[in-house]
N, C-alpha and C positions, 0 to 999 in steps of 0.2 A: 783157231788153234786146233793141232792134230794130237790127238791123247794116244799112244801107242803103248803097248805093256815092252818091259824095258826104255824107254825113252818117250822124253815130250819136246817136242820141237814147237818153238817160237814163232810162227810166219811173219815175216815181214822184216824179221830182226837176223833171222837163220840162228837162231838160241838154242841148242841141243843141251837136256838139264839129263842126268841120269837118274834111275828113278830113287825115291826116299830108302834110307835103312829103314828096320822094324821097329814100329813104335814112334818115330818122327813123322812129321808131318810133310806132305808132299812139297820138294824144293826143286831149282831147279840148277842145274852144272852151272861151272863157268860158261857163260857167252862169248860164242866163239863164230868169227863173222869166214866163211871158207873163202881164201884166197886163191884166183885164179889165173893161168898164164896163156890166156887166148885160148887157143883148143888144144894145149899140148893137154898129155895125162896128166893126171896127180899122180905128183910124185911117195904122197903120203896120205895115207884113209884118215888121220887124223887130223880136224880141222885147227885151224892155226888160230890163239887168243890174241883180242887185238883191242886197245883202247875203245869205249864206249860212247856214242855220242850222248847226247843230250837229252834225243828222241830215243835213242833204243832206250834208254832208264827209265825215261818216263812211261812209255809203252809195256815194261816190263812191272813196273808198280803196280799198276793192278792185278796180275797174275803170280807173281810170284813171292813166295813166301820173303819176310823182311831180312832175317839173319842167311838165308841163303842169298839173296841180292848183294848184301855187304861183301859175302866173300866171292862172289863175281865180280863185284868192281876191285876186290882188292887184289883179285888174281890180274885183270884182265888192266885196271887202269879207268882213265878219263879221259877222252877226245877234247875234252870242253874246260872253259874254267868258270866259279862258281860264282857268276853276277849276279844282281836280283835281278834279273832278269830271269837266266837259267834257274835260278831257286824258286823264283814263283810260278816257272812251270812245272818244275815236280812237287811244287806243292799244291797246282790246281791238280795234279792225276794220282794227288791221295797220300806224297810222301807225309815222313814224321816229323816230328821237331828233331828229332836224334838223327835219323837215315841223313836230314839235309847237314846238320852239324859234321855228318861222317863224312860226307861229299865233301864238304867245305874245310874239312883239312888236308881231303886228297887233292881236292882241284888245284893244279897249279894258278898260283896266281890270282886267284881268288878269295876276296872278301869274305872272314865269317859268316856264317847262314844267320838270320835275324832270329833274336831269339827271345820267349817271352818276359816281360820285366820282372823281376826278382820280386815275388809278395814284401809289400811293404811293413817295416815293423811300426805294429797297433800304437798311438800316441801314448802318453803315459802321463800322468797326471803330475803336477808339482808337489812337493812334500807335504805330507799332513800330521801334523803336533795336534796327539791326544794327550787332555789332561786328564787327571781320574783322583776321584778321594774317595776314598783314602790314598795314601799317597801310591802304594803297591798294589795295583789291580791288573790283572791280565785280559790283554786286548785282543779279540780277534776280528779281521775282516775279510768281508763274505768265509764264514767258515774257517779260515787259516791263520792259528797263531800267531800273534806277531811281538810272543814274550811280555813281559810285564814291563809298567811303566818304572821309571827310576829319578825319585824325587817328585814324582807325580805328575810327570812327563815324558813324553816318548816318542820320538820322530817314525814316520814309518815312511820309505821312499819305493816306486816300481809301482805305485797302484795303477788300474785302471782308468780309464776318461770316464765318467758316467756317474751312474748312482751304486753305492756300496753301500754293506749293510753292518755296522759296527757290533759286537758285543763286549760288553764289559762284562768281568768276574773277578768274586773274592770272597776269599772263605768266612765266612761270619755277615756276611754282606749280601742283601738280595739284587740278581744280580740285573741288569737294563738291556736292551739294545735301540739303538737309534740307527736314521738310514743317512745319509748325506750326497749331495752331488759333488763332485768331484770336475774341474775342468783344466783343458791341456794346458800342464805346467806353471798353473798357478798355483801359489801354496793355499793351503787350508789349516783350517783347525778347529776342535772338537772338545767340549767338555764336558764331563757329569758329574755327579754325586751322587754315590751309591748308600744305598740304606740301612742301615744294620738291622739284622733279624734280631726278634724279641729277646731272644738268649743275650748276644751280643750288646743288645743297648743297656740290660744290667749292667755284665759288664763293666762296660765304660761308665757306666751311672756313679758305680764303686769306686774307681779309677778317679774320676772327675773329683765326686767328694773327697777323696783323698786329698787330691792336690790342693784343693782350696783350702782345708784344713791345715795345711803343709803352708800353706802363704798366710794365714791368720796366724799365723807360730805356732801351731798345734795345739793340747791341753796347757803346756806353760803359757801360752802368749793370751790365751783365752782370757785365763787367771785373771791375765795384769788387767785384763779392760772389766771385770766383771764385777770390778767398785771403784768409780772414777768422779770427780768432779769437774767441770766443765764452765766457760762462761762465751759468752757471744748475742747473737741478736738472731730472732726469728721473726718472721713475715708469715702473716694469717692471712687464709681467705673464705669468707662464709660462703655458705652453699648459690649466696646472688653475686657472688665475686667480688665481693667491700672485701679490701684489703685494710688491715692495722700492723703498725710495725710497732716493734718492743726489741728492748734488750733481755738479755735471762740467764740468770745462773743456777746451775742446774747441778742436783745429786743423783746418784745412781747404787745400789747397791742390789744385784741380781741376786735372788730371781724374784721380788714381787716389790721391791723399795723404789720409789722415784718421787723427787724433791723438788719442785719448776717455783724461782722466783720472779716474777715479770714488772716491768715497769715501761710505759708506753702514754704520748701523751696526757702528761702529768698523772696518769692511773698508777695503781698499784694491784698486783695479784699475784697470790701465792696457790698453789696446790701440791696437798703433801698424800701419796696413795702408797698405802700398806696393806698388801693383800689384796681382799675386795675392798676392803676400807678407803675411801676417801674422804680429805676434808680441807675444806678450802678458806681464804680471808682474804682483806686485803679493802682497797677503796668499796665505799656502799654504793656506787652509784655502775659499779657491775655485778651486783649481786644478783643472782637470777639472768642477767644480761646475756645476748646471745655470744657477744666476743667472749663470756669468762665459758661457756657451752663448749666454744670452740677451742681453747685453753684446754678446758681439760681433754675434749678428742683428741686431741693432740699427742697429750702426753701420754693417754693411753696407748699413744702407733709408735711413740719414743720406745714408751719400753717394751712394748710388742716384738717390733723390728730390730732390736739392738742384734747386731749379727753372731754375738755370743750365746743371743735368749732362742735364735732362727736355728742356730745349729743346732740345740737342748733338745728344742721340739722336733725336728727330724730323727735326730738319734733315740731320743725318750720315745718315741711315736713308732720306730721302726719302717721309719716309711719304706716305699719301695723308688729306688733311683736309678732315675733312666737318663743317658745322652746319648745324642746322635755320634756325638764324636767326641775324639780323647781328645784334642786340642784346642786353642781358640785358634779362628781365621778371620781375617779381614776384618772388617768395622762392626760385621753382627753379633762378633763376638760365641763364646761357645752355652750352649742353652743346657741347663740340669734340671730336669723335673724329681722333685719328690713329692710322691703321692703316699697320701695315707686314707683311711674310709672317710674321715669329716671332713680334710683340708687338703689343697693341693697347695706347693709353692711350686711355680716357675723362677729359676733365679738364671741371668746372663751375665757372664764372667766375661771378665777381660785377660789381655793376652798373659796376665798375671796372675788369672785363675783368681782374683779378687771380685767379689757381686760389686754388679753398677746395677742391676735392677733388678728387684723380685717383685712378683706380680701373684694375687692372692686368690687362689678358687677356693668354692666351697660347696661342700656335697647339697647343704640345703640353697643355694647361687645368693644366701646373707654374706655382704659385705664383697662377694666375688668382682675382681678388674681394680681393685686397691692398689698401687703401684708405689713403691717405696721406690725412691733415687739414693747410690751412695756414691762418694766423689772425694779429691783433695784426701787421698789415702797419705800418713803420716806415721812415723813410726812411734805407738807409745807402748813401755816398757819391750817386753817380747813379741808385739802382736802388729798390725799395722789396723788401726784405725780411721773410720772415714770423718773429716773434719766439717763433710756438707751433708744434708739429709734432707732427699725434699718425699712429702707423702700429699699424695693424687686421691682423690675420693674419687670413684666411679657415678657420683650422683652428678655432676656437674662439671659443667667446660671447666671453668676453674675455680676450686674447692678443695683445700689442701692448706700444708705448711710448708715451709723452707724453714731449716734451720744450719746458723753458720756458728761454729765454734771457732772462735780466736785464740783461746787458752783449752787446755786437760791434761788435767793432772790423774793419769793413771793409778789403779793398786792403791788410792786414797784409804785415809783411816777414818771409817766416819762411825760415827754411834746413832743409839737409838733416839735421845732427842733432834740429829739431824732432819727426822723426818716425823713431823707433829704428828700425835694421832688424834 
């Protein structure tokens, strides 16, 4: 190649380029091949532009600049048309994927220039259903919002293939995050239960007792059950699991009166408790006897547990009442702790906010894992009443009573020789 100030000449090609404006970059003129007619004169100093072959472009790609080249070929033309053939040779002597694309819509004739495949779009994962409880908690994945769930669920569609990093949030609620794999276009799904901070489980602790108060019928419905008589049959079992069955008719008049008559394998026994006062009668051949022992434990946990006497002592006590959550769900049912300094109760409600089981702690661990059953809820006067009662002693596999009422007559009238002292 011959570098001259004004002009650079091509050899091999006869390429005369003039030289750059100021500031651009050296380029080179249109490619101009000089036409001649034997040994006559040129008729004219300027050389004639004439289609390009295949070789001179190539030849000319490494020297010369690329947006000057274009407008040589587009002044001058193509000799050639653009096969892979001809394209893979200016693309062994350094063309671009553009220069050849340019060629390949000037060449006559000629095949688009091969071009590289379009970047594939990244797989995407099948839809993933988050549930979250409480029912309104806001979800985000790897970092990005994706709104709050509605109804306590929420489809999210477009994720990633791979592993993703969930966070759960809510206000009153501490909040989780979990990670999950994710795979292409399969669905998934995801669920938690978030915790409600100390504040929050008050709260709903309040909330809670309310509603069960609201289902026992309130202070009226209390009323009705808080002097009743009753009759049916119970089933004992001593601390070595000998079980004895009896029928029994039974008084009640809250808060320290209970009346148990029993009759069981031709036995007879009464137990009549006023206050701390107890006193007992009945066949001689249980007197001191372990079943009449168990008799009266019994009826100790009767009038302990009445859910009239459970609510007195929470309220009276000022306990402090915690739940995890405002509603019941599923078969576990919704959990209410009240705690006071000497006694905890756990009580689990049902979807009707009625106890099916309270379970009994206690700060000195006397008598604590005591588990009272309620069941066969029925409506007497304003209140709804449970017609089954079974009580668990924590000392033994089994060691307890069942008691089943067939009759109760609510808001009974009874006086003071009902209950001998």
């Amino acid at each position: 190649m011959w570098i001259r100030v004004g002009t650079v000449v091509l050899l091999g090609m006869g390429l005369a380029i003039p030289p750059p404006a100021a500031g651009e970059p050296a380029a080179a003129s249109p490619p101009q091949r000089r036409r001649s007619a034997g040994k006559a004169k040129r008729k004219d100093s300027t050389p004639t532009c004439v289609p390009l072959t295949v070789d001179e472009v190539a030849k000319a790609i490494p020297d010369v600049y690329e947006g000057q080249l274009r407008k040589i070929i587009q002044s001058c033309g193509l000799a050639f048309t653009a096969t892979p053939e001809a394209l893979d040779r200016l693309k062994t002597s350094g063309a671009s994927e553009e220069l050849l694309q340019f060629i390949s819509r000037l060449a006559p004739g000629g095949p688009p220039a091969p071009t590289s495949a379009a970047p594939k779009e990244p797989p995407r994962a099948g839809p993933l259903t988050v549930t979250c409880y409480p029912p309104e908690c806001d979800v985000l994945v790897n970092g990005t919002s994706h709104g709050a769930t509605q109804g306590g669920s929420r489809t999210i569609t477009g994720l990633p293939v791979g592993k993703i990093f969930l966070d759960y949030r809510k206000k009153g609620y501490e909040g989780q995050q979990a990670s999950l794999t994710l795979q292409p276009g399969a669905p998934a799904r995801h669920s938690i239960k978030l915790a409600p901070t100390p504040t929050m489980k008050e709260k709903l602790g309040a909330e809670v007792f309310a509603q069960l108060m609201e289902s026992l019928g309130g202070e009226a419905g209390l009323r009705d059950v808080r002097t009743l008589t009753a009759a049916g049959k119970a089933v004992l079992w001593d601390p070595s699991g000998a079980r004895t069955d009896w029928t029994v008719n039974a008084r009640l008049q809250l808060p320290d009166r209970v009346y148990w008559e029993m009759q069981g394998a031709g036995l007879k026994w009464w137990v009549s408790r006023v206050g701390e006062k107890t006193r007992t009668g009945g066949s001689g051949k249980l007197r001191g006897s372990l079943e009449a022992k168990e008799i009266e434990k019994g009826i100790n946990e009767f009038l302990s547990f009445q859910l009239v006497a459970l609510v007195d002592r929470i309220h009276d006590g000022k306990m402090r009442l915690l739940a995890g959550a405002g509603t019941p769900s599923g078969q576990e049912g919704l959990v209410l702790r009240a705690e006071g300094d000497v006694e905890t109760f756990v009580l689990t409600l049902g979807q009707d906010f009625l106890p099916a089981k309270v379970v009994y702690e206690s700060a000195s661990g006397l008598g604590s894992g005591l588990q009272v059953l309620y069941s066969d809820y029925r409506p007497q006067g304003q209140s709804h009443y449970p017609m089954t009662l079974v009580v668990k002693f924590a000392d033994a596999v089994q060691h307890g009573m069942e008691l089943r009422f067939a009759r109760l007559e609510p808001n009974a009238k009874l006086r003071d020789k009902d209950f001998p002292r």
